[in-house]
Legacy VTK file of the C-alpha trace (Angstrom):
# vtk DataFile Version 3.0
C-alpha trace
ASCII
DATASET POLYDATA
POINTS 291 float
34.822 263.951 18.175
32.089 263.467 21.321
30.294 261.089 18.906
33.618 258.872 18.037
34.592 258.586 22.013
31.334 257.504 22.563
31.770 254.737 19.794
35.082 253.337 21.131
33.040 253.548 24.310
30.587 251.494 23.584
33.245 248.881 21.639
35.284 248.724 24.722
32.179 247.867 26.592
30.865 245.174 24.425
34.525 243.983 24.101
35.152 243.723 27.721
33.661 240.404 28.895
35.054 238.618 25.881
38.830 240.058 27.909
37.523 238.921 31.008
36.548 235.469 30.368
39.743 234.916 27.811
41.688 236.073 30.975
39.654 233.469 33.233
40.249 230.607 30.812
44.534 231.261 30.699
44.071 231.352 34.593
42.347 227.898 34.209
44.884 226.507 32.073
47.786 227.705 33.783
46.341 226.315 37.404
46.017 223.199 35.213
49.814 223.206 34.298
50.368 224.010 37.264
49.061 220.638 39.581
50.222 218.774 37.217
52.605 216.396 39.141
54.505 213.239 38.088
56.010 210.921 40.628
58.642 208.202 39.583
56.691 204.925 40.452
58.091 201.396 40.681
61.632 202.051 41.314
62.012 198.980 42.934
59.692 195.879 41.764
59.021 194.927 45.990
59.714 196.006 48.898
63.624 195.236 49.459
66.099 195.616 46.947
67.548 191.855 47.973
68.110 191.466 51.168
67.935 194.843 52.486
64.749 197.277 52.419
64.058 199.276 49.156
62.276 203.086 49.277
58.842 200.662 47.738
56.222 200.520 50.628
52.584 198.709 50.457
49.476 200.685 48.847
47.321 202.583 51.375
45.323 199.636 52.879
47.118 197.008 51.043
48.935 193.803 53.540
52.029 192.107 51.246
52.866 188.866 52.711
56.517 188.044 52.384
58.164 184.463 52.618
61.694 184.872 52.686
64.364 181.457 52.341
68.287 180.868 52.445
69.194 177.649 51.162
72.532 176.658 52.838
75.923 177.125 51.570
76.942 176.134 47.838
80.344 174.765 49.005
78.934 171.887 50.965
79.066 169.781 48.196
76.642 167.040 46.772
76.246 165.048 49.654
74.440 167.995 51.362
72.740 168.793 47.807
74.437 172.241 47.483
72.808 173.717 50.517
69.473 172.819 49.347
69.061 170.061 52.405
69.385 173.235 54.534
66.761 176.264 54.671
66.450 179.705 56.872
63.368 181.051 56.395
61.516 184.331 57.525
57.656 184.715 57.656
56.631 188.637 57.212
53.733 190.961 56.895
54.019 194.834 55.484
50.895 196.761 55.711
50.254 200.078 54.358
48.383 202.814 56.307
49.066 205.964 54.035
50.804 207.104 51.274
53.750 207.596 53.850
53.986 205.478 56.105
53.272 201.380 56.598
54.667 198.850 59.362
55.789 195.465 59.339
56.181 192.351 61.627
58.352 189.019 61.072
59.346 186.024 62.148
63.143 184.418 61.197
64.411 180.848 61.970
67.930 182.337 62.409
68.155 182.883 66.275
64.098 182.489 66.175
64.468 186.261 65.801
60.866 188.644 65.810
61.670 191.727 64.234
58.535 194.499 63.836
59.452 198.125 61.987
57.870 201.210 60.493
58.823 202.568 57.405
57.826 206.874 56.683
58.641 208.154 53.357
60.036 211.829 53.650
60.327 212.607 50.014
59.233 211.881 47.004
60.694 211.770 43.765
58.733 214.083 41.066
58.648 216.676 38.385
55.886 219.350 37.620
54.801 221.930 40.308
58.071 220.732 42.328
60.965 219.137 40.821
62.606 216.395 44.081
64.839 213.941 42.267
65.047 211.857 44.831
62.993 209.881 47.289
63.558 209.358 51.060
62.224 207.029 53.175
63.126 206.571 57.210
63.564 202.956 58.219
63.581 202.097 62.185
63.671 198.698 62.993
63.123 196.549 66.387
64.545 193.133 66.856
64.132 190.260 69.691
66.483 187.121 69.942
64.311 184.682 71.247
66.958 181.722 71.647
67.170 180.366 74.956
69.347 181.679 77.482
72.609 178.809 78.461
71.313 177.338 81.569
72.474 179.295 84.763
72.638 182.891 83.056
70.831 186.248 84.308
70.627 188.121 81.396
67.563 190.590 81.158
65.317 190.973 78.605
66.586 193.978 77.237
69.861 192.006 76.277
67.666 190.041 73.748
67.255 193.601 71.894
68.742 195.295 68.710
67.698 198.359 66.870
68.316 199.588 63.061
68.060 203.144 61.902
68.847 203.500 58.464
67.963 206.340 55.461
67.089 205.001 52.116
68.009 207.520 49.404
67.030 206.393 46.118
66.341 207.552 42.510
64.795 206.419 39.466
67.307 207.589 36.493
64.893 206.133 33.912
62.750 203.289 33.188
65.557 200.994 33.233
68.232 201.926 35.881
67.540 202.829 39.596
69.889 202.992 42.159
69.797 203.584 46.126
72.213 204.360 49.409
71.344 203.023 52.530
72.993 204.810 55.169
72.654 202.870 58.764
73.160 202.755 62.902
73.004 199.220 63.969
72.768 198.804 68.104
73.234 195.667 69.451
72.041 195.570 73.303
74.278 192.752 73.924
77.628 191.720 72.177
79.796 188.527 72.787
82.312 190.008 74.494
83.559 193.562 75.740
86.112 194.155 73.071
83.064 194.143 70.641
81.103 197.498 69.981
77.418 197.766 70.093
77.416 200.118 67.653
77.940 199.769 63.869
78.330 201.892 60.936
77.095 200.531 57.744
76.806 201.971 54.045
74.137 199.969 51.398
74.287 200.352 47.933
71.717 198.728 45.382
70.850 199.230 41.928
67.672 197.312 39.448
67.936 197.350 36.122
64.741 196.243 34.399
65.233 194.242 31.772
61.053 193.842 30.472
58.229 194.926 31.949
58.130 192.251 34.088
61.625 191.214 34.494
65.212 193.147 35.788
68.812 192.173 37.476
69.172 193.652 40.684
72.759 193.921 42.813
73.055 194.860 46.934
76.166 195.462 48.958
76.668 196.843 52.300
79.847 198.223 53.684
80.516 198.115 57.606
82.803 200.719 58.687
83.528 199.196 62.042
84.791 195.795 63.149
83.508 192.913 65.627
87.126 191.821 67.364
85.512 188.677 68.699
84.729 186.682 65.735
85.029 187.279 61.908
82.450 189.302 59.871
82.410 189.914 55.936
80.902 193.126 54.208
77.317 191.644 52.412
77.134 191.456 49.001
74.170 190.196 47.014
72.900 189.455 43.193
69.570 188.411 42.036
66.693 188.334 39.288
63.565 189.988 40.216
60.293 188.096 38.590
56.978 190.551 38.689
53.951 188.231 37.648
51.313 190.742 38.695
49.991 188.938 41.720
53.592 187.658 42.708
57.007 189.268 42.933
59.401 186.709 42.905
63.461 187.179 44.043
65.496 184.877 43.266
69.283 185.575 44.635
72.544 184.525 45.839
74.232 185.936 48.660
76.983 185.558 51.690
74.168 186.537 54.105
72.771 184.051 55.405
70.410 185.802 58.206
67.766 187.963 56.474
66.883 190.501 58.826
68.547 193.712 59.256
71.486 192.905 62.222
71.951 189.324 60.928
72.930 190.714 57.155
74.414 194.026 58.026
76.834 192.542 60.960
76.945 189.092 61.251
77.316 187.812 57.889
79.772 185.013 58.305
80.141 183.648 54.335
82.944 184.732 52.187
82.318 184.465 48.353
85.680 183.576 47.750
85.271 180.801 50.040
82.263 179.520 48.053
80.129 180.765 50.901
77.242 181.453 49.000
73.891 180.537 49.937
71.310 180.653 47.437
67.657 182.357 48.396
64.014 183.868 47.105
61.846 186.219 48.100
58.047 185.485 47.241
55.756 188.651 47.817
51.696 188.361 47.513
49.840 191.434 47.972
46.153 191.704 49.332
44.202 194.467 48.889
42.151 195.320 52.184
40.649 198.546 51.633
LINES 1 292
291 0 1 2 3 4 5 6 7 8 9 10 11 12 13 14 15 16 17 18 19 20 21 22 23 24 25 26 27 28 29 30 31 32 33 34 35 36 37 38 39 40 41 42 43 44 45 46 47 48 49 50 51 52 53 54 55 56 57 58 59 60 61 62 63 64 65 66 67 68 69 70 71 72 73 74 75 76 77 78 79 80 81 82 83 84 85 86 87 88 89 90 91 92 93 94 95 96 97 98 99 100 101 102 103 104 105 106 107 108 109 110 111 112 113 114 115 116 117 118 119 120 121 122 123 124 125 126 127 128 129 130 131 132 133 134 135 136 137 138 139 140 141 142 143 144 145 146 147 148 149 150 151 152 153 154 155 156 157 158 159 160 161 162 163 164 165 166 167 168 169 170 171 172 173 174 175 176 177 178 179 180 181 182 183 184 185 186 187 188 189 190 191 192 193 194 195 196 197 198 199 200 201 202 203 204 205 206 207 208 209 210 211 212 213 214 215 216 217 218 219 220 221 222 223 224 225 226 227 228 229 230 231 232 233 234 235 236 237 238 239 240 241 242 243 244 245 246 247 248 249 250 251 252 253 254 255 256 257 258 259 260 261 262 263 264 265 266 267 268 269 270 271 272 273 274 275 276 277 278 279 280 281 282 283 284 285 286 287 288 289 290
């Protein structure tokens, strides 16, 4: 009996390491499985969906240079070549300086508006170790009217001022179909006249849907929940094609919004479609890789 213990002794011994190490290589694999993460990428092709801002921000170290043009209105006629005779333009740089966060500075014809913001991406849409379906990014936005004051007024700097906070909320349902809401505060330091707020409500929606790799339809609309009284104001609404080339994104779209910065489209877009009001726009983004 002594001799038999001692046997399944020294089995158990010789057996043991060959336990250990199977236990260390499951532990290996299952941290493996584990870390595996995979985050939805390209949900957008650029930057904004059409006019307004998309969840997509520049690489870590990466400056996208944006040129942004609104013919003018369709319903001009021939004479004025469909719009094309007119052009609003806006001049932009996005630069990334994480995986989080990047900032941006611009420069529109419409009201020779500046505009400069910062973009921080909350969330993250992924599966694996953590399941988010969605991703969140922050979006706070400065903008200066630089127009020239009527001759004889005292109005302050600050009056030249109007901020954008907005939450984009987006997901990528599959390779094909994304969609976003754009919840936003527009404040407007000065208004045309006193019966107007300086405060507006607005609600975005956009969807892409990728046709090809390099190729998809994309569709924008923004609902204002609260009025100017002073002059009249449509809700934007926006269709387009969205052209990835690999160093180029190009956007071609038509929309009623004629300004292309974030007060101009979300409040004071003037054009009705049913009026013909439609002005017809691109988007050409060029990225350059600084790191």
């Amino acid at each position: 009996m002594k001799l038999i213990c001692k046997q399944n002794l020294v089995i158990l011994i010789l057996l043991l390491p060959h336990f250990v190490m199977g236990q260390d290589l499951l532990d290996i694999f299952d941290d493996e499985e584990e870390v595996q993460t995979e985050y939805a990428v390209n949900t957008f092709f650029s930057t904004r969906v059409i006019n307004g801002q998309s969840i997509e921000a520049p690489y870590p170290g990466d400056l996208v240079f944006v040129v942004s043009h609104h013919f003018g209105r369709l319903n001009q006629g021939a004479y004025e070549l469909w719009g094309l005779d007119q052009a609003t333009i806006r001049l932009g740089l996005d630069y990334g300086i994480n995986e989080r966060l990047s900032v941006s500075v611009g420069r529109s014809s419409y009201q020779k508006t500046f505009d400069g913001f910062v973009k921080y991406k909350l969330l993250r849409q992924q599966t694996g170790q953590r399941d988010i379906p969605l991703t969140v990014s922050l979006f706070s936005g400065a903008y200066l009217k630089s127009l020239r004051w009527p001759e004889g007024s005292d109005y302050s700097f600050t009056q030249r001022m109007s901020y954008v906070q907005q939450l984009l909320i987006a997901r990528r349902f599959s390779r094909a179909v994304s969609f976003q809401l754009s919840p936003a505060w527009v404040h407007k330091n000065l208004v045309p006249t006193t019966d107007d707020p300086n405060d507006y409500f607005v609600l975005g929606m956009g969807g892409r849907w990728r046709i090809t790799d390099w190729a998809g339809i994309s569709m924008e609309y923004f609902h204002r929940f609260n009025e100017p009284e002073s002059y009249d104001s449509y809700h934007s609404f926006s269709v387009g094609i969205d052209l990835d080339t690999g160093g180029h994104v190009f956007q071609l779209h038509f929309t009623n919004s004629q300004p292309m910065f974030e007060p101009g489209f979300l409040v004071d877009t003037r054009g009705n479609w049913l009026d013909g009001d439609i002005y017809f726009g691109f988007h050409i983004t060029r990225t350059f890789a600084l790191r």
